[in-house]
N, CA and C atoms as a LAMMPS dump frame, in Angstrom:
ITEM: TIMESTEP
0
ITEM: NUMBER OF ATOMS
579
ITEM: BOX BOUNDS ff ff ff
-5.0000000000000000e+02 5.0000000000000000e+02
-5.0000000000000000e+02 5.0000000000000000e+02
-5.0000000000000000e+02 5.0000000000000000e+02
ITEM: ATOMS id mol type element x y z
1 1 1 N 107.136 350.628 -374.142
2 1 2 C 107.951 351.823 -374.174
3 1 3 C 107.415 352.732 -375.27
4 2 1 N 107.337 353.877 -375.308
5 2 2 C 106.676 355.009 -375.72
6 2 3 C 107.183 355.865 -376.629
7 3 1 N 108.316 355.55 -376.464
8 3 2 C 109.456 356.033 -377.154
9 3 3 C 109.792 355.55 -378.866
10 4 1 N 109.117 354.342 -378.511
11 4 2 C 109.348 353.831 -380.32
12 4 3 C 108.122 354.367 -380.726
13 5 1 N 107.027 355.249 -380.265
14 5 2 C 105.825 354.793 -380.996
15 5 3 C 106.234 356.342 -382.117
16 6 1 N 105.241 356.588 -382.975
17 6 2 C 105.557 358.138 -383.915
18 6 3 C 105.449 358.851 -383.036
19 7 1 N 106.189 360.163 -383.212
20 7 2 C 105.824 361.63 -382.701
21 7 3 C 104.986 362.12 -383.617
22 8 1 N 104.191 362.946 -382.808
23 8 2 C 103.151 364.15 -383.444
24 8 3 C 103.582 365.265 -383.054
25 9 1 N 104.872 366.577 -383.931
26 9 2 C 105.254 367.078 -383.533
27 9 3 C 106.811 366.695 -382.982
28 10 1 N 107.021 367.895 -381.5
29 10 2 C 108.028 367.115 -381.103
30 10 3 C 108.033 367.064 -379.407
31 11 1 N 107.382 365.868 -379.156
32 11 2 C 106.656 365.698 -377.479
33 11 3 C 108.38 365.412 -376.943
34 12 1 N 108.269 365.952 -375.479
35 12 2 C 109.231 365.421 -374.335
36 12 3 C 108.897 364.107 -374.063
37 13 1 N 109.911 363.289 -373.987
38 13 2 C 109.159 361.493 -373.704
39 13 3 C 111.15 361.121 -373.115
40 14 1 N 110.056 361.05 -371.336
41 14 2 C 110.994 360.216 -370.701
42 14 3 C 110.774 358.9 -370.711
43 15 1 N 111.439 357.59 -370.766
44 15 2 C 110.819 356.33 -370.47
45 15 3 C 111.359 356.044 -369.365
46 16 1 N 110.63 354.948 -368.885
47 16 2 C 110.656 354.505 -367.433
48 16 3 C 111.1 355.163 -366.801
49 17 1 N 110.106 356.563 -366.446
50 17 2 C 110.259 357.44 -365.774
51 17 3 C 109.448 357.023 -364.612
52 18 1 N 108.822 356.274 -364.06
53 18 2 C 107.799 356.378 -363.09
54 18 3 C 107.55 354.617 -363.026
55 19 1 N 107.184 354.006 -361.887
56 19 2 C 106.792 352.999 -361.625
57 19 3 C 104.989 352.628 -362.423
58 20 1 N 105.041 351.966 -362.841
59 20 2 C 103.821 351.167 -363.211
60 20 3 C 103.02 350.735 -362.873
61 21 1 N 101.443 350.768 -363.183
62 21 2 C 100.84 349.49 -362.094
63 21 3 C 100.96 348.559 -361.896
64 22 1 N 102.219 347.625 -362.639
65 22 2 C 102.345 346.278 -362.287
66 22 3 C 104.064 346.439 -361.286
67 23 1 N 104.418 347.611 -360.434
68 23 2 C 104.908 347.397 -359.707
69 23 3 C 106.537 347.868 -360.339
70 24 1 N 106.804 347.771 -361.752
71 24 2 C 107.91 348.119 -361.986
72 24 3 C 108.001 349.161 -362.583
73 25 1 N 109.266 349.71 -362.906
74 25 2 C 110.006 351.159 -363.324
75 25 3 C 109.6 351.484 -364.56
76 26 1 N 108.387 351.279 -365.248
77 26 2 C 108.417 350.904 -366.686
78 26 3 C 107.461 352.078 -367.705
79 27 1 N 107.092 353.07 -366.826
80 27 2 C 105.425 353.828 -367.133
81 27 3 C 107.004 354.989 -367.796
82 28 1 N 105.903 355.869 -368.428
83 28 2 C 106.588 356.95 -369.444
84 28 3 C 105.945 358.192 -368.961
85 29 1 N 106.862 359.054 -369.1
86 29 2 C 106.493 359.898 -369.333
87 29 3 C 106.202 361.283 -370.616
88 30 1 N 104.958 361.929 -371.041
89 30 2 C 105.009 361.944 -372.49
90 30 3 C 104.959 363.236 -371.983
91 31 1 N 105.37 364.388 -372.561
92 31 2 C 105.46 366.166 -372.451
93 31 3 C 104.733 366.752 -373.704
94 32 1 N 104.447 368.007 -373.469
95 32 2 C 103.973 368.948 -374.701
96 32 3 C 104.504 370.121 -374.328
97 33 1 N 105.433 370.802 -374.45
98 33 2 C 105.541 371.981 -374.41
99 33 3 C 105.413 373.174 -375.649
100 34 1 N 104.845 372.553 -376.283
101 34 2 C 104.588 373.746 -377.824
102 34 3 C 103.334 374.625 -377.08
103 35 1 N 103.218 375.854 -377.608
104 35 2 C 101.758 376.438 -377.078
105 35 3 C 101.488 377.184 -378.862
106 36 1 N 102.161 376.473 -380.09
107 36 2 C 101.805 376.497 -381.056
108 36 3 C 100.852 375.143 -381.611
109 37 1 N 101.495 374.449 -381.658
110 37 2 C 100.586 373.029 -381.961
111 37 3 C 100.629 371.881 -380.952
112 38 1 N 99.991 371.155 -381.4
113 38 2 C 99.315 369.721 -380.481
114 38 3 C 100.852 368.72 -380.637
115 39 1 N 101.239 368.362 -379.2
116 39 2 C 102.807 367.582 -379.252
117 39 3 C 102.292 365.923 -378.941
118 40 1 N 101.998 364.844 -379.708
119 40 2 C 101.632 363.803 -378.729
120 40 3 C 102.268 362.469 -379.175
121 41 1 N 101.761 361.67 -379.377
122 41 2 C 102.651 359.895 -380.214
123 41 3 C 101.446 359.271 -380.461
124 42 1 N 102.165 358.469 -381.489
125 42 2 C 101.018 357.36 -382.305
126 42 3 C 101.235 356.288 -382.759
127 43 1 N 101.021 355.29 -382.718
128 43 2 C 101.021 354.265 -383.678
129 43 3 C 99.848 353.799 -384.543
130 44 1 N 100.611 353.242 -385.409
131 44 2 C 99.196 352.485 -386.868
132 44 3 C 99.72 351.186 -386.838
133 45 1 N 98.251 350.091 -386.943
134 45 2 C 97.915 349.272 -387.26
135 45 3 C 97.663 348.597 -388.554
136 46 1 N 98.263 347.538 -389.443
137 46 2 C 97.161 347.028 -390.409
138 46 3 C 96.567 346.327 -389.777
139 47 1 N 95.168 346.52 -390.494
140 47 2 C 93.507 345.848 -390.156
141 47 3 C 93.307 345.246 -391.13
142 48 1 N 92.188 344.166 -391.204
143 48 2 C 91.622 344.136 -391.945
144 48 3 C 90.263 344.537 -392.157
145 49 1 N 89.57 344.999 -393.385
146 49 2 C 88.365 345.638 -393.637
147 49 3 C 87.503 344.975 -393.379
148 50 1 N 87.013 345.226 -392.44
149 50 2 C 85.438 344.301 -391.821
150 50 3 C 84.894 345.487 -390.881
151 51 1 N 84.024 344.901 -390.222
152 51 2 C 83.186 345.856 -389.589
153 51 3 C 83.508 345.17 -387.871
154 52 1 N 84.72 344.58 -387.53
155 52 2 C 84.381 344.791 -386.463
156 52 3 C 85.055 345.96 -385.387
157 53 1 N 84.374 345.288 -384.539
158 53 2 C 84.992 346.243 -383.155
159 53 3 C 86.455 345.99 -382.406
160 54 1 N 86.893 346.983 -382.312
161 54 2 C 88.438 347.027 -381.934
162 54 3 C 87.99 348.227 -380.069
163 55 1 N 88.688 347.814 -379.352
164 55 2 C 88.501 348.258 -378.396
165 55 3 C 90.483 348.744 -378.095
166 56 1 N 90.607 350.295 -377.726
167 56 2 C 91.746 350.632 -377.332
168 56 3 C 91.681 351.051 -375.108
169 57 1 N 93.333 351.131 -374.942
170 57 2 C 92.972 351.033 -373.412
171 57 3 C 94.063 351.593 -373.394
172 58 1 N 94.815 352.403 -372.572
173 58 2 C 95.932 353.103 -371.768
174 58 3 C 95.617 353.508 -370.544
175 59 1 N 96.855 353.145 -369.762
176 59 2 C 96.795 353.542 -368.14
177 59 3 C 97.766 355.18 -367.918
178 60 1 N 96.832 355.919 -367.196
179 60 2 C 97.462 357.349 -367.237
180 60 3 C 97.235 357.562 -365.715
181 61 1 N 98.69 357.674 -364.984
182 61 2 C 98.692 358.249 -363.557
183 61 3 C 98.002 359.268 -363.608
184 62 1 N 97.242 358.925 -362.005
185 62 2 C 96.207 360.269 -361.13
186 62 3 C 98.144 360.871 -361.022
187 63 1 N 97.122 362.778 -361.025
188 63 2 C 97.672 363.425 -360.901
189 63 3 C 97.005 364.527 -360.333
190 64 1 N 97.914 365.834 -359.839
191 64 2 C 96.744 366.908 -359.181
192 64 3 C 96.488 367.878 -360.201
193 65 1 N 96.984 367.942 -361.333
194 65 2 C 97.06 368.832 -362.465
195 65 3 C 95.627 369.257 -363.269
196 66 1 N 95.573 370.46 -362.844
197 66 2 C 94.155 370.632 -363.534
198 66 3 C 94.319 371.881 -364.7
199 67 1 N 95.325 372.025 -365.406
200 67 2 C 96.016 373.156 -366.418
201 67 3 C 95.539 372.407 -367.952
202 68 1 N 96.081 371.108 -368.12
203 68 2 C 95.955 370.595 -368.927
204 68 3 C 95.14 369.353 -368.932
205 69 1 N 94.342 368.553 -370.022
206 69 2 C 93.656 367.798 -370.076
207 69 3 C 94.321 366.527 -371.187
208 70 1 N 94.611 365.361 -371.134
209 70 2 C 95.014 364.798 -371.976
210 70 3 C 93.931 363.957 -372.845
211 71 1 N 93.794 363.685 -374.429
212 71 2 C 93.245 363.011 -375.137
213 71 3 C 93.887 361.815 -375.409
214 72 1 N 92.893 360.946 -375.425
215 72 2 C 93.603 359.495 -376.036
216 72 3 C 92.197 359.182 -377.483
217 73 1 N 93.018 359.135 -378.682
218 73 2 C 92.235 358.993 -379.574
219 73 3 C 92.288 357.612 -380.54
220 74 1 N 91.486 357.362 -380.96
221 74 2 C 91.568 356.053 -382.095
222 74 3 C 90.694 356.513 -383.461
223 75 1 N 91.43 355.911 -384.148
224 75 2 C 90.338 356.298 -385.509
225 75 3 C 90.754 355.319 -386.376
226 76 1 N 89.963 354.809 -387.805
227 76 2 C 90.281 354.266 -389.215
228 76 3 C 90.4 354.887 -389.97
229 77 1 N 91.616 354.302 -390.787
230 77 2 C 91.934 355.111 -391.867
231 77 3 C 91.719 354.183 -392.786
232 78 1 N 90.846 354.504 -394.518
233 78 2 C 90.861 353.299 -395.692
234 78 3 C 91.746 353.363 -396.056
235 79 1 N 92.273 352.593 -397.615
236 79 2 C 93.254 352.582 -398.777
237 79 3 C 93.551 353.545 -399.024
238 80 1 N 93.038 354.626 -398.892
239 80 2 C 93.45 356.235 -399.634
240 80 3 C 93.948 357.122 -398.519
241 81 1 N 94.159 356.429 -397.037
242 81 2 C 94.364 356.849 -395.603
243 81 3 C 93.823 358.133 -395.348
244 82 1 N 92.42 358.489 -395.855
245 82 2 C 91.813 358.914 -395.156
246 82 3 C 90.741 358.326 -394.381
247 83 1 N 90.277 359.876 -393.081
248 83 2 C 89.884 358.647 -392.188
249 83 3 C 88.324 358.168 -392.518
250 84 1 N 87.674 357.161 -391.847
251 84 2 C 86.748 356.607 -392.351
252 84 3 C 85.917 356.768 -390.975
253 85 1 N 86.32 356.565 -389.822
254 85 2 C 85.696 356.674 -388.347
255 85 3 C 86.69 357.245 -387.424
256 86 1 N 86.825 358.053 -386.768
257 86 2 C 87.639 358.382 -385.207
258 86 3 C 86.907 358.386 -384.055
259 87 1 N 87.762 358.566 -382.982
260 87 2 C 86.614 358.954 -381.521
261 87 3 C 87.779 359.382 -380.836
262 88 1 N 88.002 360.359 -379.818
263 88 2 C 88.918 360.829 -378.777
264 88 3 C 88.1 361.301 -377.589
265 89 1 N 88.923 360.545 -376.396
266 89 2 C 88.371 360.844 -374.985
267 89 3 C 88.993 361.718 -374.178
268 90 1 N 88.916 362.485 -373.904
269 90 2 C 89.704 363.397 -372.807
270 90 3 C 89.365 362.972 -371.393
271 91 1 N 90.203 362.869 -370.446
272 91 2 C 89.906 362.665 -369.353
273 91 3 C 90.66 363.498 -368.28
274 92 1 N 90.157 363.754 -366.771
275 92 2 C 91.05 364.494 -366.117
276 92 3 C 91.103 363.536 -365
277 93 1 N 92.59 363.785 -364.985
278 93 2 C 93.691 363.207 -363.818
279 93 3 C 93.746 363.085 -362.643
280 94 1 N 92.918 363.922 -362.109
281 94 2 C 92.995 364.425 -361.191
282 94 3 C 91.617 363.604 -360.378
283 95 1 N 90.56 363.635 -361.407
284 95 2 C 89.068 362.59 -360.91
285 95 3 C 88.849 361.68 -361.832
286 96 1 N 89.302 361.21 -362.911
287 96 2 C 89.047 360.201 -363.874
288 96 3 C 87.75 360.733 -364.344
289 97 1 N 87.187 362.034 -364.313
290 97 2 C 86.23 362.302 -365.345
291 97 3 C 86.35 362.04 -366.523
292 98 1 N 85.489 361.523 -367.955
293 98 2 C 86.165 361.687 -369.512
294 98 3 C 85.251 362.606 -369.635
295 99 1 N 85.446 362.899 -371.016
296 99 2 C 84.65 363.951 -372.082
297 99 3 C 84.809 363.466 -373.37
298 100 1 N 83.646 363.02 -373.949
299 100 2 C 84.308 362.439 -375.443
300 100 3 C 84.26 364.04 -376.362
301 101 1 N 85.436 363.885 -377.225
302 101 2 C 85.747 364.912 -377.532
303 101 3 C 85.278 364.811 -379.11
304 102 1 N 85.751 363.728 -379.457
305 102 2 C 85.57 363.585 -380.745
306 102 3 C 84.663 361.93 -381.176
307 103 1 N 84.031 361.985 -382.137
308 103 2 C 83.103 360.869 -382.63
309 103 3 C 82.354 360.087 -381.688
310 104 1 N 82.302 359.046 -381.854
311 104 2 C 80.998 358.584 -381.057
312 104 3 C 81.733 357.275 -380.476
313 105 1 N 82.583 357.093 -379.765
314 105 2 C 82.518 355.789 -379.061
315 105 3 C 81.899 354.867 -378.231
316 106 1 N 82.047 353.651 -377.732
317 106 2 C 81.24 352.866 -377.087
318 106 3 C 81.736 352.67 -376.059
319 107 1 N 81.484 351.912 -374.657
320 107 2 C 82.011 351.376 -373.603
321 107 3 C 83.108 352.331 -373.387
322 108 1 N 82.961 353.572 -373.085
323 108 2 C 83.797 354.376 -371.998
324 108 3 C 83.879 353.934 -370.675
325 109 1 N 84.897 353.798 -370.074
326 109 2 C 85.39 353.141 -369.12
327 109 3 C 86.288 353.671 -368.585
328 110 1 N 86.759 354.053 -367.137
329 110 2 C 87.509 354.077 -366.265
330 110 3 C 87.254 353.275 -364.994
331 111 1 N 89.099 352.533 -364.878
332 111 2 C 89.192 351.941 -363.591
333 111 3 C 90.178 352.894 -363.113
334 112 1 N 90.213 352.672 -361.426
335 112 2 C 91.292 353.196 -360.634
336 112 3 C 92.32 351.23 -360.316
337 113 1 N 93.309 351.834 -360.625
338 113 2 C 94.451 350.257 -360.575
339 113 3 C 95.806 350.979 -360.599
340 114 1 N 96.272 350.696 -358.955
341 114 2 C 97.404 351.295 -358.205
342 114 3 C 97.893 352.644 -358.398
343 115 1 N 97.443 353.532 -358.824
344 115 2 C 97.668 354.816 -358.504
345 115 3 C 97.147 355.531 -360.438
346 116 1 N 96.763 354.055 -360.979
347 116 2 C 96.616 355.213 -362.482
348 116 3 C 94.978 354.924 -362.685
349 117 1 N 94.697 355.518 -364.03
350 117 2 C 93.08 355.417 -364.817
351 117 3 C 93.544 354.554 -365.185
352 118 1 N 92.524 353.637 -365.387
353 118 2 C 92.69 352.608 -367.221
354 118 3 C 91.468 353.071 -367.858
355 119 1 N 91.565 353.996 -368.974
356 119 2 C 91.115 354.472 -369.491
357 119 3 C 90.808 353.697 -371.155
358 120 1 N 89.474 353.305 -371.379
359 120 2 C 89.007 352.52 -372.458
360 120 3 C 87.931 352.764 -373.249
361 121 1 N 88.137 352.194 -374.303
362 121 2 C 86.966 352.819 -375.097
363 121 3 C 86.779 351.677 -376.282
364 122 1 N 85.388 351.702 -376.997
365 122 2 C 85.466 350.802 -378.539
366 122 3 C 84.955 351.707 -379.735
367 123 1 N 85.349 351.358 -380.737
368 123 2 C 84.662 352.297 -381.614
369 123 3 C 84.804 350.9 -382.862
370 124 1 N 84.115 350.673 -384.041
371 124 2 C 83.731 350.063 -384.966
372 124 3 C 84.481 350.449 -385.791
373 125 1 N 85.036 349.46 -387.072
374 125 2 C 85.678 349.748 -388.46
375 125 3 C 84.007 349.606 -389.045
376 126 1 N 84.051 350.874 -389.673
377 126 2 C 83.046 350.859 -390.982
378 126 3 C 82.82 350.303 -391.838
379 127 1 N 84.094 349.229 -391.947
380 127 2 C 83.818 348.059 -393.149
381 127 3 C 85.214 348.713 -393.922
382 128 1 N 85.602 349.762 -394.433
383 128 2 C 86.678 350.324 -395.111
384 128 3 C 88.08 350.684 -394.376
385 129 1 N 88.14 350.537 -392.998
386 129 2 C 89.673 350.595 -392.776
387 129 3 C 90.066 349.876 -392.339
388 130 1 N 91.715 350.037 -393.132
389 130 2 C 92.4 348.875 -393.443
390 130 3 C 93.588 349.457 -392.51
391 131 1 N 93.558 350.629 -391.653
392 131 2 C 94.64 350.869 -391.089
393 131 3 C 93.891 351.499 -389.445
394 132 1 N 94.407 351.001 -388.109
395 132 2 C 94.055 351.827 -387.12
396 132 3 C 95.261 352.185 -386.418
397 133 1 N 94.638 353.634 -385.903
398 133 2 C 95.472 354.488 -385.629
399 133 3 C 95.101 355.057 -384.08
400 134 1 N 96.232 354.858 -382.913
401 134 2 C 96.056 354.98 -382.14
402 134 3 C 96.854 356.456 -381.335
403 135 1 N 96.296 357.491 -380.811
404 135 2 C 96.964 358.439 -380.411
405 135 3 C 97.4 359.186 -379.296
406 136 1 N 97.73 359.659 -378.533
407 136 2 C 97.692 360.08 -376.78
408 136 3 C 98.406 361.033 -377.264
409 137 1 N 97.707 362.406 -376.544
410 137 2 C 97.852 363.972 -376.264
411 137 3 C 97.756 363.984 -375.331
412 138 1 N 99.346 364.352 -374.438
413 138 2 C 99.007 364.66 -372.921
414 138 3 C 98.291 366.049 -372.624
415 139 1 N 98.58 367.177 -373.668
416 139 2 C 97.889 368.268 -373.301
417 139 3 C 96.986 368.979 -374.448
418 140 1 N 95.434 368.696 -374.224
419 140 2 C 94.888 368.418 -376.053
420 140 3 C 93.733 369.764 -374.896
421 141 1 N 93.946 370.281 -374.412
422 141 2 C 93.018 371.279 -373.901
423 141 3 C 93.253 371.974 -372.334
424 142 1 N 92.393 373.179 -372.344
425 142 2 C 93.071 373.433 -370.976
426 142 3 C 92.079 373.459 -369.82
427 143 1 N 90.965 372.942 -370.563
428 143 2 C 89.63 372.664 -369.421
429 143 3 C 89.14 370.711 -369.95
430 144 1 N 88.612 370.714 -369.205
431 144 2 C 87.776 369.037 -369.448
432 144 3 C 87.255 368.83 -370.721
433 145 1 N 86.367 369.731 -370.786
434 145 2 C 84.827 370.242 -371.586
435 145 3 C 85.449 370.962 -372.939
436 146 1 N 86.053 371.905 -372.931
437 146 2 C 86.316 372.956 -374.03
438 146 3 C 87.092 372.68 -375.192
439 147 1 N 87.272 373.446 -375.921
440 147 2 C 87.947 373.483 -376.772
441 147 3 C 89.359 372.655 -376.945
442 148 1 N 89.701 371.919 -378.067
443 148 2 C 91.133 371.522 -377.988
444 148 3 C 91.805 372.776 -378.065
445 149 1 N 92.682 372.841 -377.779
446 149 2 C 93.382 373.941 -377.319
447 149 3 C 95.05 373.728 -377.176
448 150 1 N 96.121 374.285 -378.521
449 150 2 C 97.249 374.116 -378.785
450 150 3 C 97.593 375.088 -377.526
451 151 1 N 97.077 375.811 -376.912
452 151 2 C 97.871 376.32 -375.903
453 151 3 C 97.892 375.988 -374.28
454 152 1 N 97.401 374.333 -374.679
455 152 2 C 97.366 373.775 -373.335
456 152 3 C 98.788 373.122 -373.123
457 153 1 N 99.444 372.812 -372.055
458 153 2 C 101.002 372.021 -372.524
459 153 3 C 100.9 371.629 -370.885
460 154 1 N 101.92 370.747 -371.193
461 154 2 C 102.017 369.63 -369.727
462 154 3 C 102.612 368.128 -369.991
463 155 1 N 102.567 367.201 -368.569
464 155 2 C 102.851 366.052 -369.37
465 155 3 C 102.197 365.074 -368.691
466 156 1 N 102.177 363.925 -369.001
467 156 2 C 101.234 362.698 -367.953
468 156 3 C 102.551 361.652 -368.264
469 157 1 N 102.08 360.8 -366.866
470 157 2 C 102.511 359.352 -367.092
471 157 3 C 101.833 358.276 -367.424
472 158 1 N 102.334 357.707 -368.557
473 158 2 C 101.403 356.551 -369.307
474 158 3 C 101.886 355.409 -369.171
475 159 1 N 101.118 354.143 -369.383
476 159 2 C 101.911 353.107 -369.947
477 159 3 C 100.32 351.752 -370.143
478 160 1 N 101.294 351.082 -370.732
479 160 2 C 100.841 349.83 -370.996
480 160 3 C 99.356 349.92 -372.067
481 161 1 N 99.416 350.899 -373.375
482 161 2 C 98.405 350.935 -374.397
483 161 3 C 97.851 349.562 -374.93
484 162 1 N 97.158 349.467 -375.157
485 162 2 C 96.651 348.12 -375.982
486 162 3 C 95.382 348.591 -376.835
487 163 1 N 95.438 347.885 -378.083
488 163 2 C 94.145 347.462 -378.914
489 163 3 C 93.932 346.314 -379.177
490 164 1 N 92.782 345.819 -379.072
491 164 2 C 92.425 344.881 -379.266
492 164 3 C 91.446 344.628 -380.008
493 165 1 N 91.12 343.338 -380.634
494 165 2 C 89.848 343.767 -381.878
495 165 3 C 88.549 342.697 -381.001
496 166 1 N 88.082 343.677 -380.494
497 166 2 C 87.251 342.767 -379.071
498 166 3 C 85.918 343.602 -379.457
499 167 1 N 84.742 344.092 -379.031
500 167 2 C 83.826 344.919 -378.598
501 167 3 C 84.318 345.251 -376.657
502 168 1 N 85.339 345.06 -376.707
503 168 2 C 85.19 345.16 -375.026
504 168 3 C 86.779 344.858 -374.404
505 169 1 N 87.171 345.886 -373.078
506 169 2 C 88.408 345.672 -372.905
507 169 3 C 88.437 344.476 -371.464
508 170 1 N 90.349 343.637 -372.231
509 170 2 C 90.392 342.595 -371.124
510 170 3 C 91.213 343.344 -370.548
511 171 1 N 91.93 342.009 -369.827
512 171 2 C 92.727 342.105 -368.697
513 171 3 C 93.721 343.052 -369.196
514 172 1 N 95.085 343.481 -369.054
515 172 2 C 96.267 344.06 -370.005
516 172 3 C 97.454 342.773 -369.774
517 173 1 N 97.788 342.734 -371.66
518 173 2 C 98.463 341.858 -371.566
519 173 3 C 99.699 342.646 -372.654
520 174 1 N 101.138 342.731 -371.718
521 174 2 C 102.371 342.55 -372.435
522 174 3 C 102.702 342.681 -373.801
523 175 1 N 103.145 343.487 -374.422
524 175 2 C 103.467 343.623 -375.531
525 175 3 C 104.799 343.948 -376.323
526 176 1 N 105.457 343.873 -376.946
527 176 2 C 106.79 344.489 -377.149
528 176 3 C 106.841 344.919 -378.492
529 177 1 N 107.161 344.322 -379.695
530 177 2 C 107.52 344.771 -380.586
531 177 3 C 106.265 343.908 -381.703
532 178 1 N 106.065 342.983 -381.35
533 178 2 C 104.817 342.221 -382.349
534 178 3 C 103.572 341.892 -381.753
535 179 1 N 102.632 341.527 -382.224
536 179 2 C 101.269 341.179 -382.053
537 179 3 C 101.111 339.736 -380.912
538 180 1 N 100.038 339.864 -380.61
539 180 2 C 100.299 339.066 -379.596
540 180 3 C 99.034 338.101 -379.407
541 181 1 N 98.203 337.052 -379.111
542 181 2 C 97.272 336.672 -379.272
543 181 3 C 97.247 336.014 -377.511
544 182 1 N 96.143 335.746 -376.486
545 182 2 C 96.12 335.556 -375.367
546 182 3 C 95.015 334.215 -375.349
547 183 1 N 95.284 333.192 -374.476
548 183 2 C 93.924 331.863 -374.303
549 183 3 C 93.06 332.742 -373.597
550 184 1 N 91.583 332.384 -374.379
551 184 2 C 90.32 332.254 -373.821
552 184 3 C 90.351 332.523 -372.266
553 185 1 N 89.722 334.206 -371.96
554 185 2 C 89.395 334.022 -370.315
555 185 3 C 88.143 333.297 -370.031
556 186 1 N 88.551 331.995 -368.839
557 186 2 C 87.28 331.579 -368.75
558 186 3 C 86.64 331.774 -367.062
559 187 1 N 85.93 331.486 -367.012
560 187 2 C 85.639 331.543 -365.224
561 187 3 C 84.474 330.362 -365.111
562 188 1 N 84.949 329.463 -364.095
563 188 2 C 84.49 328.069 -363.769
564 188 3 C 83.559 328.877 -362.015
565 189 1 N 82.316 328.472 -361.826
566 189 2 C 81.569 328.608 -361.033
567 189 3 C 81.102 326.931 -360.266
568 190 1 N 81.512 326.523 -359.247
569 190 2 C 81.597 325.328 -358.92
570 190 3 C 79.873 324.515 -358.076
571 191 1 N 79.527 324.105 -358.775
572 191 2 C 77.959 324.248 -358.662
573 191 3 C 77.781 322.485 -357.581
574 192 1 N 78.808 322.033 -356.782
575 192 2 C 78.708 321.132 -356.017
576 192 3 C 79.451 322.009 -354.555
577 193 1 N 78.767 321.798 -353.372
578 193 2 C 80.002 322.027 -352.396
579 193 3 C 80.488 321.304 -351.977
């Protein structure tokens, strides 16, 4: 639910406004109607300072909307919470095109799974942040390509965010209010018939 995470600003956020890809009532809906500043939600992480790779993922319903473009961003912040690395992907709804907008991420990824993107990405802790910060702008521009743009506004349906401290995104697994740890995916190949 979407609703506990921070506001940036002050976004429209219906919850379980829309069915999910796993079949239930559970996806959100997030709004921007400012055409002064950027309206979106966030949450922060403590990390610990190492250098590895954290991989983030959110599912955002196809839509026919081609006015606005939504960003989904991640970045580190050190001890002094400034940031140390970011990256933001814009993608459109409408074809699951991205556009990296900001920093340099790894393993950009889109799937199509029951009517939404799963939209993914990795980016590296530099060794100095101790905090990650995860963000979604349903309306962070008003073309693919261009400019962020406070006078883009609109809203998407999201759900089911995850980070993980992987180089690479899994399956999506359930989350609620605490951290969560999942067994080893394995895959057995049966080498007798």
């Amino acid at each position: 639910n979407f609703g506990s995470w921070s506001l940036q600003g002050t976004p429209l956020i219906t919850s379980n406004s829309d069915v999910a890809p796993n079949g239930t009532t559970t996806a959100d809906t997030v709004g921007d109607d400012a055409t002064a500043a950027f309206e979106g939600i966030g949450q922060e992480f403590s990390i610990t300072a190492d250098t590895s790779w954290y991989t983030v993922s959110i599912f955002i319903k196809k839509d026919t909307v081609t006015t606005r473009f939504p960003s989904f961003r991640f970045a580190f912040k050190n001890s002094a919470g400034s940031w140390v690395a970011a990256a933001g992907v814009r993608i459109d709804t409408t074809t699951g095109q991205t556009y990296i907008d900001t920093g340099t991420p790894s393993n950009v990824s889109v799937k199509e799974v029951n009517g939404y993107y799963r939209l993914s990405y990795s980016l590296q802790n530099p060794g100095t942040g101790v905090t990650a910060v995860v963000e979604f702008y349903p309306a962070h521009s008003t073309t693919l390509t261009g400019t962020a743009s406070t006078a883009a506004t609109g809203s998407c349906v999201i759900w089911g965010a995850q980070l993980e401290k992987k180089p690479y995104v899994t399956s999506y697994m359930a989350t609620t209010t605490t951290r969560a740890t999942r067994s080893p995916e394995t895959l057995t190949i049966p080498t007798a018939g």
